[in-house]
C-alpha positions in Angstrom: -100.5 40.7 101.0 -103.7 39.0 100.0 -103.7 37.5 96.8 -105.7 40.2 95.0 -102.9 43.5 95.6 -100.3 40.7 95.3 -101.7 40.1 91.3 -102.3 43.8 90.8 -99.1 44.2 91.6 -97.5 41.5 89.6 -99.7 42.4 87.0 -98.4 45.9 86.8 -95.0 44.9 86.4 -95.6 42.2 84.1 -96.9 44.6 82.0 -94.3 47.2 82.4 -91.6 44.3 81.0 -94.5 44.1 78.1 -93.9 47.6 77.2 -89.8 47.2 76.7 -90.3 44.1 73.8 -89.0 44.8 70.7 -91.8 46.7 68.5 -91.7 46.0 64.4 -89.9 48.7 63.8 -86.7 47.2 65.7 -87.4 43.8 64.7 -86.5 45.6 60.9 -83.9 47.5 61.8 -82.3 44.5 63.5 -83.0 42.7 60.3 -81.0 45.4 58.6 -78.0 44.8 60.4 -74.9 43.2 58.5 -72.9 42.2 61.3 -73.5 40.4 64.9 -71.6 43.6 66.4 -74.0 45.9 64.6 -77.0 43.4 66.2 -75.2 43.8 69.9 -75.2 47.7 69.4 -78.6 47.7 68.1 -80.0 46.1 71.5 -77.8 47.9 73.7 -80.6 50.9 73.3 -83.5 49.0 73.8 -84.1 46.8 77.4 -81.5 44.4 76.5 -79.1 46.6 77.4 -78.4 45.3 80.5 -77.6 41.7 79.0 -74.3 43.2 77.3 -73.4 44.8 80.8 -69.7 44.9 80.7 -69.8 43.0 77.7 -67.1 43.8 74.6 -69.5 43.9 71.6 -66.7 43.4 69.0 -65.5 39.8 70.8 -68.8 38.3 71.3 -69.8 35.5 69.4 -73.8 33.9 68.6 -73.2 31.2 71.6 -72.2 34.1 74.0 -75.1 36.3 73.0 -77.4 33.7 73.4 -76.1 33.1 77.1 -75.7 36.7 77.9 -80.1 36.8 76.5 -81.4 34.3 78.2 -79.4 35.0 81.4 -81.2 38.4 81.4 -85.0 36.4 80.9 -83.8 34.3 83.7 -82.7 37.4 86.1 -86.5 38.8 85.0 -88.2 35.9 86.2 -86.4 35.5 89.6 -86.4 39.5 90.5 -90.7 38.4 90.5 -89.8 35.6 92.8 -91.2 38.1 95.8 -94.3 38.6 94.7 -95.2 34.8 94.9 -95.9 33.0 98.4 -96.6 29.2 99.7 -97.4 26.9 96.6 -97.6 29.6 93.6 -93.7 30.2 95.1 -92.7 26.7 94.8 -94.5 26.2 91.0 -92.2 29.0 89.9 -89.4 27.2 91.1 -90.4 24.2 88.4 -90.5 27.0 86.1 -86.6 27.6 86.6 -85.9 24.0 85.7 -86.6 24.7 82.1 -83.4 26.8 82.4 -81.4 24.1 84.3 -82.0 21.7 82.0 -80.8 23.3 79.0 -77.3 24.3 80.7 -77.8 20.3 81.7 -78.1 19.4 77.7 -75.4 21.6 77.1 -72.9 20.2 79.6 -73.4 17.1 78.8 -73.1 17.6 75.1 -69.6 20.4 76.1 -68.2 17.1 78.0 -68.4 14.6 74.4 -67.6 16.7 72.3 -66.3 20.2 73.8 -64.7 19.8 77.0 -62.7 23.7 76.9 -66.7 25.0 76.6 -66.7 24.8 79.9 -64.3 26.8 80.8 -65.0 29.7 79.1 -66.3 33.0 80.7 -70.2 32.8 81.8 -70.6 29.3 79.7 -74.0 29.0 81.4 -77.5 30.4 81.7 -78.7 29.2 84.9 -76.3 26.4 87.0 -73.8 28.3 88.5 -75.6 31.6 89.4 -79.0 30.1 90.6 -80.0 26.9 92.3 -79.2 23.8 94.3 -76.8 22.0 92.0 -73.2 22.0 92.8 -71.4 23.8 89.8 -67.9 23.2 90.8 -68.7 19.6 90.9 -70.2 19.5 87.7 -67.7 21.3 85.7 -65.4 18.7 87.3 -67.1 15.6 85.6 -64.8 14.3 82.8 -67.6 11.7 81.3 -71.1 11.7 81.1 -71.4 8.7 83.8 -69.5 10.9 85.9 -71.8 13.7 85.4 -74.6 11.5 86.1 -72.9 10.8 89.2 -72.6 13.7 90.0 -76.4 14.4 89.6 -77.2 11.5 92.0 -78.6 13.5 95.2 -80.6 15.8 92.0 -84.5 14.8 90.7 -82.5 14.8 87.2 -80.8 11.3 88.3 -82.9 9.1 87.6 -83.5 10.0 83.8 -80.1 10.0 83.2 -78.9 6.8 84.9 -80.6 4.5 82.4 -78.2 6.1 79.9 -75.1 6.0 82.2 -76.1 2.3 83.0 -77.0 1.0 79.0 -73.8 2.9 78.0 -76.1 4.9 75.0 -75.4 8.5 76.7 -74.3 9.1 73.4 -77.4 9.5 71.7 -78.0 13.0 72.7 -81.4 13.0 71.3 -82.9 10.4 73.6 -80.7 11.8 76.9 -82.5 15.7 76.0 -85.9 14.4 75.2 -85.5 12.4 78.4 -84.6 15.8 80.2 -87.9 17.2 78.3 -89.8 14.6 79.0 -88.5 14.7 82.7 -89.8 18.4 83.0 -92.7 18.3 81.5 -94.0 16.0 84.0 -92.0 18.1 86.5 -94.9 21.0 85.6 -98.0 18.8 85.1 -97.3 17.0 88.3 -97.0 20.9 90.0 -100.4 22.3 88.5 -102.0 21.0 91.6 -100.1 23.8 93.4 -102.4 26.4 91.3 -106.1 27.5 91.8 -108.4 25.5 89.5 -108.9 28.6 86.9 -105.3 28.9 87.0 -105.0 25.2 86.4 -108.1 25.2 83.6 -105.9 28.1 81.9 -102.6 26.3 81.8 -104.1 23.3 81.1 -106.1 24.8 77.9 -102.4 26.7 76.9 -99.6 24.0 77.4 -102.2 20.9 76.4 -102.6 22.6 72.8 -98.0 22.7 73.1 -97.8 19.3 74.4 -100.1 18.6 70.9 -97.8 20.3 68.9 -94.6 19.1 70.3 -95.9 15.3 70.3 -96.9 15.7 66.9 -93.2 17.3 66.0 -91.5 14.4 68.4 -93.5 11.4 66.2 -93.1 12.8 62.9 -89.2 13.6 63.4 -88.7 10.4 65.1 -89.7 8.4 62.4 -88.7 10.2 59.7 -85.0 11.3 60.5 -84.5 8.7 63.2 -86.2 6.1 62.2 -87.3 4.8 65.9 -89.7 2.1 66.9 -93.3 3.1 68.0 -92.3 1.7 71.3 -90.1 4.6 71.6 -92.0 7.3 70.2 -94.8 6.4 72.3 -92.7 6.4 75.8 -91.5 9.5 75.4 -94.6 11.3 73.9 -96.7 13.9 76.4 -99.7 13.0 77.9 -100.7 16.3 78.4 -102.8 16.6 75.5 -105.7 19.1 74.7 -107.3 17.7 71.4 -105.4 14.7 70.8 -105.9 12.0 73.6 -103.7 9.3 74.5 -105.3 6.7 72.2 -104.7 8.7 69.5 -101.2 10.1 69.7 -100.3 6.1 70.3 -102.0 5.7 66.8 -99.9 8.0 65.9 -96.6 6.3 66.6 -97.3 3.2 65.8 -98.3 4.5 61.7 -96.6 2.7 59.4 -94.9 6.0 57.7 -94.6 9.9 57.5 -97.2 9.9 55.2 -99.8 8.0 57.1 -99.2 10.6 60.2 -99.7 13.4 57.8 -103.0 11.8 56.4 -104.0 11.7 59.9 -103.8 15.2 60.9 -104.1 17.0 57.6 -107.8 17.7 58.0 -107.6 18.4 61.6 -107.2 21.7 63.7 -103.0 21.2 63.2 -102.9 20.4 59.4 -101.2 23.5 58.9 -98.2 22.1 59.7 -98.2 19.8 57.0 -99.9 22.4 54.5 -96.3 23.4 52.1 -94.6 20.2 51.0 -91.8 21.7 50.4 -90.9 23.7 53.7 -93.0 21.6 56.3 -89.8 20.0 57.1 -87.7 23.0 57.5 -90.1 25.0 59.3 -92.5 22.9 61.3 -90.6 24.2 64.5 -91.2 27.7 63.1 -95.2 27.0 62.3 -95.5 25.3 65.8 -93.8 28.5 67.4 -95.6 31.4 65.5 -99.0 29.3 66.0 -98.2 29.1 70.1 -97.2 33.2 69.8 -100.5 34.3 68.5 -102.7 31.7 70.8 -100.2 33.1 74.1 -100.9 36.7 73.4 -104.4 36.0 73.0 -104.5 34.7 76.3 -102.7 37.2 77.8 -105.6 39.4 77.4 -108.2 37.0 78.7 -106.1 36.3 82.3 -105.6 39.0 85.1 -105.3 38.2 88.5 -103.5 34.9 88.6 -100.4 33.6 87.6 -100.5 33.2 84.1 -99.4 36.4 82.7 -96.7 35.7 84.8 -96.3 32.2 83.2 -97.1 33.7 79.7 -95.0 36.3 79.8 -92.0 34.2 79.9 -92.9 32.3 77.1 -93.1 35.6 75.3 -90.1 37.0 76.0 -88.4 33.8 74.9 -90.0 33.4 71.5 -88.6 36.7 71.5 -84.8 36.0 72.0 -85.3 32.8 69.7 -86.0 35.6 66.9 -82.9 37.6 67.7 -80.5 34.5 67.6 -82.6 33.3 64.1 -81.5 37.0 62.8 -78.0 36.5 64.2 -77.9 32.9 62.5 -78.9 34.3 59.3 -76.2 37.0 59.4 -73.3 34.5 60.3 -74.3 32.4 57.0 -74.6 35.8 55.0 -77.9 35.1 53.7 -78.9 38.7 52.9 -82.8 37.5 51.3 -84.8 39.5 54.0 -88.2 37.8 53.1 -86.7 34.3 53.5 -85.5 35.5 57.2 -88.4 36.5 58.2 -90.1 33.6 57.3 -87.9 31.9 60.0 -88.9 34.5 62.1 -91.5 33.5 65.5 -93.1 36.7 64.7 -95.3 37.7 62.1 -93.2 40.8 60.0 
């Protein structure tokens, strides 16, 4: 299959899966809802049925519906595994890592603070259905330097053995940015694997994220975590698209929030810092709904390559985030629909 028919026909399904998102009309409806059970029956008409396969609607709980979502996103992406051949096969596989390390972050966290997590039905997205790493093995691990012993014949060892080594595994903040961190190079390193207009794309797409993230990463970091530039800088991206090295080290090494905010105010991200009194709340929000918009936007300019392959994953999730914010908001009975969509991804 040359690489033409192989796109059209990629392409064609991706947009099939496009068709089944949620439309604005069940994004209200779902915001109508007053229980997580009413949430679960809701979705059981649209695509996600499937995810609730088996499922008892009445005994699940936010964590399981989460799993039982993104388990479905990651069944998606590898039922597309056989359209992709030679090195656009082995990028996706980096792809699948994002999922891998998130059921790493929350193993490690189940093990301090939640050992029984484990053992519950379907506790993970990812390890344990799809994969080389050994799940029985895993599960085993009664400490996080066992886990990371665990990990040694994996490409995740070596950012976790500083932790296991220093004894600070239990800042769970630095071990998960180092997983981040860890990926992120895991993908740059792989674009070589692509076609140069696939690369240009991606590069255009995830350097304006990496912006967004590093500028979210410095600003927390000093202000809720008070960590030395040193720090900030080492595990900031250097992937950027408008803000280059130099600068993001500028950055991390300001003297306070407010200097970082004087220094991006006027640029193309100042909109993060534009409402004193929510940018803190929802500067994850702003980031995600600005990344939304710019994705779809794309989507339209790319056809036969691999990024509406890439894009539509990154879709689907912003997606799911919305569901669980709606499900989070229902748990804390906060019935002020405008305010929830404010937290929405999604523009309502």
């Amino acid at each position: 299959m040359n690489n033409v028919v192989r796109y059209a026909a990629v392409n064609t399904k991706i947009r099939a899966l496009e068709g089944q998102f949620l439309s604005r009309e069940d994004c209200l409806a779902l915001l109508e809802k007053d229980s997580v059970q009413g949430i679960v029956q809701y979705l059981r008409q649209t695509h996600y049925r499937d995810a609730f396969e088996g499922m008892d609607a009445a005994n699940l709980h936010r964590g399981q519906i989460e799993v039982c979502l993104k388990r479905y996103a990651v069944d998606k992406l590898v039922r597309l595994k056989h359209y992709f051949r030679g090195t656009h096969a082995r990028f996706l596989k980096v792809l699948f890592m994002r999922y891998e390390i998130e059921d790493l972050k929350l193993l490690i966290r189940a093990i301090e603070t939640d050992p029984g997590y484990i053992y519950t039905s379907n506790p993970f997205v990812y390890i344990g259905r799809y994969g080389d790493l050994d799940y029985d093995k895993l599960i085993a691990s009664k400490s996080f330097v066992e886990l990371v012993d665990n990990l040694r014949a994996s490409p995740y060892y070596s950012s976790l053995v500083p932790f296991a080594e220093s004894g600070k595994q239990s800042n769970h903040f630095l071990v998960e940015m180092a997983l981040d961190l860890f990926y992120i190079n895991m993908f740059i390193s792989h674009l070589e694997l692509l076609t140069e207009g696939e690369r240009q794309k991606i590069q255009d797409i995830y350097g304006m994220k990496a912006d967004l993230l590093n500028i979210q990463w410095i600003y927390r970091g000093k202000k809720f975590y008070n960590l030395s530039p040193e720090v900030l800088l080492n595990y900031s991206i250097n992937f950027g698209k408008r803000l280059n090295k130099a600068f993001i080290k500028d950055l991390c090494y300001s003297a306070s929030v407010n200097e970082i905010e004087d220094k991006l105010k006027d640029g193309v991200y100042g909109f993060l810092f534009d409402h004193e009194k929510t940018k803190d709340i929802f500067m994850e929000r702003r980031i995600f709904r600005y990344l939304y918009y710019r994705l779809r936007d794309y989507k339209g300019k790319s056809s036969m390559d691999m990024v509406q392959t890439i894009v539509f994953f990154d879709l689907l999730e912003f997606e799911i985030r919305d569901i669980i914010t709606i499900i989070e908001n229902i748990r804390y009975h906060n019935e002020d629909l405008e305010q929830i969509k404010r937290c929405l991804i999604r523009g309502l």
